[in-house]
FITI-727680 format. One line per field, with one value per residue (C-alpha): residue number from 1; z, y, x; residue in one letter. Coordinates in steps of 0.25 Angstrom, whole numbers, plus 5000, padded with zeros to 4 digits. Example, Ala and Ser with C-alpha at 12.3 -4.5 7.8 and 13.67 -1.06 7.14 Angstrom:
// residues 2
nr	(1,2)
Z	(5031,5029)
Y	(4982,4996)
X	(5049,5055)
rest	(a,s)
***
This chain:
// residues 68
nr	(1,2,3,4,5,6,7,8,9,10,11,12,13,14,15,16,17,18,19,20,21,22,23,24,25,26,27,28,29,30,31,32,33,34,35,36,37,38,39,40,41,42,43,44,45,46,47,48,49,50,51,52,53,54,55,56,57,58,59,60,61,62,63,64,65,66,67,68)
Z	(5237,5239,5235,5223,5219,5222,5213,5203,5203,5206,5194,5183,5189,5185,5170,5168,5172,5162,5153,5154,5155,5139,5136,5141,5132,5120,5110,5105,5091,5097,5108,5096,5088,5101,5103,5089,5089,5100,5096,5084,5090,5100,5087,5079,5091,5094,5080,5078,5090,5084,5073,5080,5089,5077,5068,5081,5082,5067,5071,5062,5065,5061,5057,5068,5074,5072,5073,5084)
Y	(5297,5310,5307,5302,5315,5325,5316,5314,5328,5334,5325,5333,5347,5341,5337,5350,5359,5350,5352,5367,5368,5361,5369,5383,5379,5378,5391,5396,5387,5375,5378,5379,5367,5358,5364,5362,5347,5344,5351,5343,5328,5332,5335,5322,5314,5321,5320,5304,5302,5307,5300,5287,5290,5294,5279,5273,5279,5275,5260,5259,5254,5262,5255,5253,5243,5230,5218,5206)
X	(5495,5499,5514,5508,5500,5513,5521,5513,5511,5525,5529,5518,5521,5537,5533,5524,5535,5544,5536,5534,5548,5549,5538,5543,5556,5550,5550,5537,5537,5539,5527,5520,5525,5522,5508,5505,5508,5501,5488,5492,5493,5481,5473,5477,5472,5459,5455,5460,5450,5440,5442,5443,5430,5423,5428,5424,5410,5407,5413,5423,5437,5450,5462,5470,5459,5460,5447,5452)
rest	(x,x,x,x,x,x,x,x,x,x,x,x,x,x,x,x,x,x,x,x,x,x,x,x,x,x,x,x,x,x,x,x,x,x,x,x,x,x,x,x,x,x,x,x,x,x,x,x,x,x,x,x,x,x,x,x,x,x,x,x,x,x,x,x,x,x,x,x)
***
């Protein structure tokens, strides 16, 4: 079990250095541009689940449901 615990971790501690790696060799602009797309995406996401709780709540269906 151990074996499986170093693994799994040596393998995350291998893709979070990759990534800081790709990070670190980005210019200040493109650190921006990434950051700004992903607060994008997350926002677009958040707000389409807050839509769909709220249709949900009220009982109505949304277009991409289908009666069986």
């Amino acid at each position: 079990m151990t074996e499986f615990l170093d693994a799994a971790i040596n393998f995350a501690k291998d893709k979070i250095d990759k990534g800081l790696e790709i990070w670190e060799g980005f210019d200040e602009n493109q650190k921006k541009l990434l950051i700004g797309c992903a607060i994008a995406a997350v926002s677009v996401i958040l707000i389409a689940s807050i839509a769909y709780g709220l249709g949900k709540s009220h009982g109505r269906k949304i277009a991409l449901e289908e009666d069986f």
